[in-house]
C-alpha positions in Angstrom: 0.0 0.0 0.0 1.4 3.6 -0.8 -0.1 7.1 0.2 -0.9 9.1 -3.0 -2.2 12.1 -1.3 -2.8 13.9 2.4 -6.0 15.7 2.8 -6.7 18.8 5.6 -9.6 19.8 5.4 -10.6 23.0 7.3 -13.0 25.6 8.0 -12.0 29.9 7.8 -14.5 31.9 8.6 -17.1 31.2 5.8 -14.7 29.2 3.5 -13.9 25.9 3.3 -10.5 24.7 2.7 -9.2 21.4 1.3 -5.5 21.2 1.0 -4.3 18.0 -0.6 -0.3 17.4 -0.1 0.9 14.8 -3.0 3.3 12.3 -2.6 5.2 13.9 -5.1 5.5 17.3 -3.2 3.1 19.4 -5.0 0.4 20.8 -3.1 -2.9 22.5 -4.1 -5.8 24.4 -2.0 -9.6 24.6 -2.9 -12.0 27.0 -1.1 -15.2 27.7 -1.4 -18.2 28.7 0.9 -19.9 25.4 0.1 -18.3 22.4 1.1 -19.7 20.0 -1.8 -18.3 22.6 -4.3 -14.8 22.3 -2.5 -14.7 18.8 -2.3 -16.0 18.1 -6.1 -13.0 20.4 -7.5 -10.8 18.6 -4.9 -11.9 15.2 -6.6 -11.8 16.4 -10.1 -8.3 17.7 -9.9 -7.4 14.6 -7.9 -8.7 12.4 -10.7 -6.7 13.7 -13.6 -3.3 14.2 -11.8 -3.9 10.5 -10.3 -4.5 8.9 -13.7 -1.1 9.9 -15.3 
């Protein structure tokens, strides 16, 4: 088993924040005041830079 990715996942002020931490290094933030919105772009990203 290897970790692809580390997920925070907080809440500032209105916003919420997902920070995803590749294994790789890179690391990318999403915010938004809905927290399905967040999470979907999250996913979406995750999915293409996962299938390379």
């Amino acid at each position: 088993m290897e970790t692809v990715c580390h997920i925070e996942i907080i809440k500032d002020g209105q916003d919420f924040v997902a920070r995803v931490h590749l294994a790789n290094g890179s690391s990318k933030e999403y915010r938004n005041q809905v927290f399905e919105d967040a999470l979907t772009e999250m996913v979406i990203d995750l999915q293409e830079e996962l299938a390379d």
